[in-house]
N, C-alpha and C positions, 0 to 999 in steps of 0.2 A: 514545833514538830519534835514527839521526841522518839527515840530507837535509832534504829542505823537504818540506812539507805536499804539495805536487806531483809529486816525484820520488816519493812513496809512491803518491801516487793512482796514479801510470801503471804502476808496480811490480806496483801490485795489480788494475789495470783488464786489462790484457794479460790474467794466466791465467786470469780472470772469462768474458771473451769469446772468449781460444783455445782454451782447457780447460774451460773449463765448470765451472772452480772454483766451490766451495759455501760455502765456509768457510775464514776465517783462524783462527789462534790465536795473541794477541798477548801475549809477555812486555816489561814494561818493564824495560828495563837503563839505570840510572842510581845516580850514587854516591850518592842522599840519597833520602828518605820524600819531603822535599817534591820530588824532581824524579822520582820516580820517580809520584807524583799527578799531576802537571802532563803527562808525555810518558802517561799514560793518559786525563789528559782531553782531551789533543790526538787521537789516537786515536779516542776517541767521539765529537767534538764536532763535529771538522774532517775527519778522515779518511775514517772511513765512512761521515760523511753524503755527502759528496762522492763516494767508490764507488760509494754506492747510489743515487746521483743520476746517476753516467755510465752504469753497466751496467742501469741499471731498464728501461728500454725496450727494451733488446737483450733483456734475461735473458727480459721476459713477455712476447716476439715469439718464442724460444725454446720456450719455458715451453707454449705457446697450438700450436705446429708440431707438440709430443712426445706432446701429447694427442689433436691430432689423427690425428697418425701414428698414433695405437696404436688408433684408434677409442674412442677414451674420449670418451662425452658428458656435458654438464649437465644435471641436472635433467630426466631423461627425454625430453632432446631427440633 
């Protein structure tokens, strides 16, 4: 993995919120076991906690518009 913890959030915060991205798929590429652990637990630990801490409120303000628009309700409301 290379960049900073940051340069990935914004990488991946952009197509979250222009695209409507749903999902990443992360290969680690690293020349060893142990760094190829370490850039996956950076990944889990740091990264998309951090995505899903920037796009959370965008995505279920989204999320809350798509259901409305489409006339979906809850629970027999």
């Amino acid at each position: 993995m290379s960049g900073t913890v940051e340069q990935w959030i914004e990488e991946l915060v952009t197509p979250i919120n222009d695209y409507r991205a749903g999902g990443f798929v992360y290969f680690p590429v690293a020349e060893t076991a142990d760094g190829q652990e370490t850039a996956r637990y950076r990944w889990a630990h740091e990264i998309v906690s951090a995505v899903r801490a920037a796009t959370g409120a965008a995505s279920a303000a989204r999320t809350r518009a798509s259901v409305v628009g489409a006339g979906v309700t809850r629970g027999g409301e």
